[in-house]
Phi, psi and omega in degrees: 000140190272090163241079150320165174281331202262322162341129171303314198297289191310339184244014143288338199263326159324281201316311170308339194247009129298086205275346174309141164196151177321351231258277172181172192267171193297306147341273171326298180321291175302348177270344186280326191291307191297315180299343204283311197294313199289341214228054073274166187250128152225143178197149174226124187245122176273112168274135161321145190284324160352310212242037148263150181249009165231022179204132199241146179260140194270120203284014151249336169243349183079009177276140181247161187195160174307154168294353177251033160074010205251221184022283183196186203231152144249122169232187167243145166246177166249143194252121153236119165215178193243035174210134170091169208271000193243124149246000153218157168210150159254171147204183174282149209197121154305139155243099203221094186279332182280133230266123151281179174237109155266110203213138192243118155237157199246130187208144170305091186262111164049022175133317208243148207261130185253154200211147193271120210229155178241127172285112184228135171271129200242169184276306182276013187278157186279325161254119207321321209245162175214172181236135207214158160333145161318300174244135171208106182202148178287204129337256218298327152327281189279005188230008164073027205276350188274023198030042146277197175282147209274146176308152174256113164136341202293346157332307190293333167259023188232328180278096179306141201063348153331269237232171154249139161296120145231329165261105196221117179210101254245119186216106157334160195228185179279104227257338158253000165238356144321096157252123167069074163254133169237120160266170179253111190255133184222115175254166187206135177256131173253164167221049190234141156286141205197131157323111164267113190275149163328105158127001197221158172204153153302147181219208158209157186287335177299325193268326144003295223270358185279327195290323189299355166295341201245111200295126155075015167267320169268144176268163200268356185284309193296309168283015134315268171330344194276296193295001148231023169272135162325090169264033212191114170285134167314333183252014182214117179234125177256178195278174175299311169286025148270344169291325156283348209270316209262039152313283212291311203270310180262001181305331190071177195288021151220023174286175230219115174305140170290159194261158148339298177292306192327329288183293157277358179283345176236009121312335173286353167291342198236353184282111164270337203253345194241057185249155179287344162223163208270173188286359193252309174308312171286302187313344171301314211275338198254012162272293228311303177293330155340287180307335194256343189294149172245119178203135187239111202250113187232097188295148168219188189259147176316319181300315176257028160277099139351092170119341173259164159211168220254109171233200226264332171214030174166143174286080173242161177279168193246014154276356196078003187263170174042318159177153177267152121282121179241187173230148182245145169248094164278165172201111184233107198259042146246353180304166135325328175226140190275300196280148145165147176272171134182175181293189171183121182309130186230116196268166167254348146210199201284149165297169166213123179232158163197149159246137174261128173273105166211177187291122183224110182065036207082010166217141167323116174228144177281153165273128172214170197218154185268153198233134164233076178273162182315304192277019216266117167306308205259032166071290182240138178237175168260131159238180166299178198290316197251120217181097167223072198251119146076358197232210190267355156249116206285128165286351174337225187252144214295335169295355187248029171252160195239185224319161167057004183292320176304302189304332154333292208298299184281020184288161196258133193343308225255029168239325178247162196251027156173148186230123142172136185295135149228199211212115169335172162301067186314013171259338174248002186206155195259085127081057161247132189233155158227133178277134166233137199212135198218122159234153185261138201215152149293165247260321179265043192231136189071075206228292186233111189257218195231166186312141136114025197240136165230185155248126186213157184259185214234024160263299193313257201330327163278351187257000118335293178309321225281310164316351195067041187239009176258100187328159175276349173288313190295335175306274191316314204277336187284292191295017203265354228239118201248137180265325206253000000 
């Protein structure tokens, strides 16, 4: 296997297997985090839409949207497909045409490649401060349109010679509160001395990736971005124990031994020759359903969606399902804007996402299913085995629930191999948590599964992302999958 010492690949996967750095410890992160919190003034208030003073319902569609035009929209669609137990709905959908920035830079300490993470306090977050990308920002953001301060560092993803790009990828967004949203998920390496500003810090990916054990500490916005740097080159694959022998060879004297799964989670990054279906068969089935799924997205005004109404402080259906829109008053004094209102999407109940795992001829295969949401541009995206946000599928009652959620729920402790709640992007949504979960079932378990299910190994499944055909639940569960 070709893993150079200078490879991009190779010194992610060091880094991933490190969680030690010259910086501070993993500890030391959460306590910063915490110091973060006594030592700003925050506060979030939910307000009547009444009393917002920068945002408005437009009196012929009921759309609601900013006084500059800018940031995003609430409208409504009508839904028609020919999949699933539902085949038309309208409901209410953010609208935001314009392309974001999610951006990690990345920089060479003594050997091991370190990434600059931001303490940011966000409004819907479950914890006032989260640890989020070097940069997260829309358009309207970096181009300054709330007349705040321009975000910091983004000049290394907006200026070509700043930085060298190693990760640059156009990534669907939530395909049921979204229509057609995409970010530019991005990392970049500098090799300049640079300020570390008051909110920022060096990490190493191994110490990341330990904070995701920790409910509701990385924003999901941040496991986007986690979840499409390279520890493995894609175009060159070797058997597994040569991935472990050049593991071994760059973590250096302070990498951290693979755990058993961790162990098979990066031979399944490199196994080319033994997946269970071929890299042309999965790429079939998801043109395949393309071609057949039928699904027709018609935007109305808000005044005409069907099942929902306007009440004095939220956009809710009038079954109780699936989510409210409110408006929030924030006050954060280190944002770019100190003050400011706006809606924000809220569930009604907690989410679930999993991937179910197991060993198919000796490597690790994911389960994942083509997903066909409202917001989707490109009609099917790859999600989890399992996916339940915000959308038409429930945590309700266990007869309505859909494939594989029991073997989720109920799998027994010493089968799953990560556990722990996150949270949506708390700049567009109030404190949606999600359980999230990766079980592992035996090699005879799980044998025949149903049309829209596939087994794919997790070199397939990243090299999907690298295309954009992989959902942001599925992304957030990638970047959880922990070596050490």
């Amino acid at each position: 296997m070709r893993v150079g010492a200078e490879a991009k690949e190779s010194r992610f996967l060091r880094s991933a297997v490190t969680e030690e750095n010259r910086f501070q410890t993993t500890a030391d992160v959460v306590a910063w985090l915490s110091s973060r919190v006594e030592a700003t003034c925050f506060s979030v208030e939910c307000i009547p839409f009444a009393r917002s003073r920068e945002w408005q319902f437009d009196d012929a569609t009921g759309n609601l949207s900013h006084t500059s035009g800018k940031f995003f929209r609430v409208e409504g669609v009508r839904v028609r497909t020919n999949v699933g137990p539902i085949p038309e709905w309208d409901q209410p959908i953010i609208v935001q045409p314009e392309f974001g920035i999610l951006g990690i830079i990345v920089r060479e300490f003594d050997g091991q490649l370190c990434l600059l993470m931001q303490a940011k306090p966000q409004p819907g977050s479950p914890r006032p401060f989260q640890l989020t990308a070097t940069v997260q920002a829309t358009r309207s953001n970096f181009t300054q349109v709330h007349q705040g301060a321009r975000p910091h560092y983004v000049e290394y993803f907006l200026e070509r010679g700043r930085s060298t790009v190693l990760v640059d990828q156009l990534q669907v967004e939530q395909g049921t509160a979204f229509l057609w949203k995409r970010n530019r998920n991005m990392v970049v390496e500098i090799h300049e001395d640079v300020p570390v500003l008051d909110g920022f810090r060096w990490m190493s990916l191994g110490q990341v990736k330990q904070l995701l054990r920790i409910p509701n500490l990385v924003s999901m916005d941040a496991q986007s971005v986690l979840s499409c740097i390279p520890l493995v080159d894609q175009r060159v694959h070797g058997a597994a124990d040569d991935l472990e022998v050049d593991v071994v060879r760059h973590a250096g004297a302070d990498g951290a031994a693979l755990t058993r799964f961790g162990a098979d989670v990066l031979a399944s990054m490199g196994e080319m020759n033994r997946s269970t279906h071929s890299d042309d068969a999965v790429l079939s089935w998801i043109t395949d359903a393309k071609c057949r799924v039928g699904l027709d997205v018609r935007r109305l005004g808000l005044r005409d969606v069907r099942g929902w109404r306007r009440t004095e402080d939220a956009i809710i259906h009038e079954g109780g399902r699936y989510f409210r829109i409110m408006a929030v008053e924030a006050g954060i004094d280190n944002r770019e804007v100190v003050r400011w209102d706006q809606p924000l999407v809220t569930p009604i109940e907690m989410g679930l996402i999993a991937f179910i795992v197991k060993k198919v001829e000796g490597v690790l295969h994911f389960l994942v299913q083509r997903k066909v949401e409202p917001g989707n541009l490109d009609i099917v995206s790859v999600g989890p085995t399992v996916q339940c946000v915000l959308g038409y599928e429930s945590r309700g009652e266990p007869i309505s629930w859909p494939p594989f959620m029991a073997t989720v729920v109920h799998a027994p402790p010493e089968l799953v191999r990560y556990a722990c709640t996150q949270s949506e992007d708390g700049g567009r949504f109030y404190r949606v948590e999600i359980e999230c979960r990766i079980v592992e079932v035996g090699t005879d378990d799980v044998r025949d599964v149903p049309d829209g299910y596939l087994w794919v190994t997790l070199r397939q499944l990243n090299e999907l992302l690298r295309f954009g055909f992989v959902n942001v639940e599925a992304r957030s569960l990638l970047a959880c999958l922990s070596l050490i």
